[in-house]
N, C-alpha and C positions, 0 to 999 in steps of 0.2 A: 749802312750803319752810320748813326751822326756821331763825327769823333769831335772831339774837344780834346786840351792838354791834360786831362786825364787818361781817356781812352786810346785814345793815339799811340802808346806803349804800349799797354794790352792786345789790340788789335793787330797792328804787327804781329806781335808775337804767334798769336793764333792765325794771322795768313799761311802761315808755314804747317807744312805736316810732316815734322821728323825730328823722334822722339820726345821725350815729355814738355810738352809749353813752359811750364815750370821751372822747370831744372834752364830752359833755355832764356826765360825772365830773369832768373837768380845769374845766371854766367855774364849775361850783358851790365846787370847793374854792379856785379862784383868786378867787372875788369872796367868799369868807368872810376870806380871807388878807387881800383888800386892806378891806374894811371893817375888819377888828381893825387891820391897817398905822395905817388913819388916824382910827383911835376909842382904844381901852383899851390901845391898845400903846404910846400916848408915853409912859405912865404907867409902865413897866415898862423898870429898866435892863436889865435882858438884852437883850432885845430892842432896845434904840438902839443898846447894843454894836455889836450883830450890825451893822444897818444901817449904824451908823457905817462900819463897817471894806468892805462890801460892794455895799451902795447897789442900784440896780435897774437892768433894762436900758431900754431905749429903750421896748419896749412897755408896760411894765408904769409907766413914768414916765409916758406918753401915758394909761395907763388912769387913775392916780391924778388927771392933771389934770382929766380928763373928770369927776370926781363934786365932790360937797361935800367941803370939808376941807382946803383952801389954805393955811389958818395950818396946820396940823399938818403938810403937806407943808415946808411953808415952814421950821416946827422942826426938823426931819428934813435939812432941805438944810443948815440953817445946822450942825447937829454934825458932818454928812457932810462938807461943804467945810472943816470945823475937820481933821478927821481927814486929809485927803488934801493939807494945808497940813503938817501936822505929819509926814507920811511921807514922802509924795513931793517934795513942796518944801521938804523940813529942809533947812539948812543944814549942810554937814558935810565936810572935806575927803578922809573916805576914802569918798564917794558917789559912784559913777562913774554915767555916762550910761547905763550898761544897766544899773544895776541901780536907778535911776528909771525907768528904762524899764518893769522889770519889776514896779516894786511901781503903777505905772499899768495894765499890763495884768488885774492881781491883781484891781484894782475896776474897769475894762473890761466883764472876761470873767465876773463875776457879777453875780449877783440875786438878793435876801432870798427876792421872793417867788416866782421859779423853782426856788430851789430845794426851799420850802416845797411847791410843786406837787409833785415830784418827789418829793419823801419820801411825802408822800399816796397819791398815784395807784401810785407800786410795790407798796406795798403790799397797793392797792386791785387789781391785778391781780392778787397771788397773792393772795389772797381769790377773784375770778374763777376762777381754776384747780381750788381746794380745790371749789368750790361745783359744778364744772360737773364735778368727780371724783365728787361724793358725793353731790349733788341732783339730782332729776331732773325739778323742776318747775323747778330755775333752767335744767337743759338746755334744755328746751323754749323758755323766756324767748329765752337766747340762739339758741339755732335758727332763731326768728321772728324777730330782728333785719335791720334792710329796708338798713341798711349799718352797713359799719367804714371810717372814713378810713383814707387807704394810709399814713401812719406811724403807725396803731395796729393795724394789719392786719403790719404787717411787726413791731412789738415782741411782740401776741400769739402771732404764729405763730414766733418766736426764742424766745421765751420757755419756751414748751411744753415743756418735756422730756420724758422717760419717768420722773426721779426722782419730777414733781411730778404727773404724768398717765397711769398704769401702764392704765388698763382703760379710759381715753376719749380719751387724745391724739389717738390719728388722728382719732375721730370729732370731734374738736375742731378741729383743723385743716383735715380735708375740710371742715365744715360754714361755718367762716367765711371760707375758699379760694371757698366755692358762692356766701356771700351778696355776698363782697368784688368777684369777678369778673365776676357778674352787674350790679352797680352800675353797675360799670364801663363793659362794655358800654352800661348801658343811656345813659351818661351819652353818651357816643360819636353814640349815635343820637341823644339832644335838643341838641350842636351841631352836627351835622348838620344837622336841623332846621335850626335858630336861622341858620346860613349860608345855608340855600337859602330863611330871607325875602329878602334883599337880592340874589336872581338877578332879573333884570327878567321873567321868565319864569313868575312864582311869581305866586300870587292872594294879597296880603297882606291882605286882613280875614278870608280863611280862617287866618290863621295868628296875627292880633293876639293870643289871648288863649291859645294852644297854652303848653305847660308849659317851651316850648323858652326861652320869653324871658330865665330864670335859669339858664342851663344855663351859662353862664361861672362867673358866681359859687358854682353847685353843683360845679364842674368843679376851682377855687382853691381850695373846702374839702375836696374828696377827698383834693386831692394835699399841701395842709398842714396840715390839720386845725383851719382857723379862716373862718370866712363872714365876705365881704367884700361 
């Protein structure tokens, strides 16, 4: 495969086989986002702008406390709660209740670093499309893929068109339809499994160490694409 600074990310990714490319594309560029978030970006007004005005959602708050760097969280809330002092809580007599209402929803309903992910990884999918048109050693990569989580199973397979996929779409959608469905399945049988330890009927130290025993947790990152 000829890589370039585009493909280079992509391909990585798909060397590997375990669990969804995806989900493992979206974790690498969310944890460089949030390391710069709480390193070399306090330093940088653009970027406090941004945050200022935007702030993060509820997970991405929870990921920031979990590592080092509680003062620079801590600089970031105090410009943040300055900004949402000075918008939503201005004083003003022609501010009515909804339309506080709505500059509340405005920093609500976003996140610096969602949406940072999202500019990434789109792009990072059409790169996927281009690569799996015109390469046939990243075909194969993707081919041997052992899953796709079901909301990157459903954006790949929307995504495909015939403008961006003329001579391999179908083969591109049968092929990840084969690995997504089979997952699936297979996920079905290990709680199956996992259920019939607790029938009083079952031999449990035949089953203590069987592959069933995460098969919840495999089951919560199929369907949202995050292991619990």
């Amino acid at each position: 495969m000829r890589d370039d600074i585009c493909t280079i990310p992509v391909s990585e990714v798909f060397e590997v086989n375990d669990g969804c490319p995806i989900c493992r594309m979206r974790d690498t560029v969310e944890q460089r986002i949030t390391d710069y978030i709480l390193g070399d970006a306090m330093m940088e007004p653009d970027v406090r702008i941004e945050t200022n005005k935007v702030g993060f959602c509820e997970y991405h708050y929870g990921k920031m406390m979990s590592q080092r760097g509680r003062l620079q969280l801590a600089l970031m809330l105090q410009t943040h709660i300055d900004e949402i002092n000075n918008t939503v809580f201005k004083k003003g007599i022609f501010t009515s209740a909804s339309k506080r209402g709505e500059k509340a929803a405005d920093i609500t309903n976003s996140c610096f670093i969602c949406d940072k992910i999202e500019y990434g990884i789109s792009r990072m999918i059409e790169t996927i499309y281009r690569c799996y048109e015109t390469e046939a050693d990243f075909r194969k990569m993707f081919d041997s893929q052992s899953v796709f989580c079901l909301p990157h199973y459903e954006r790949l397979i929307l995504g495909a068109d015939k403008h961006k996929m003329r001579n391999y779409g179908k083969e591109f959608t049968e092929n990840l339809t084969r690995i997504t469905g089979a997952y699936s399945k297979k996920l079905y049988e290990l709680v199956t499994e996992y259920c019939a330890i607790y029938d009083y009927r079952s031999d449990k130290s035949d089953t203590a160490a069987k592959e069933c025993r995460d098969s919840v947790e495999k089951i919560i990152a199929f369907l949202n694409g995050r292991y619990y």
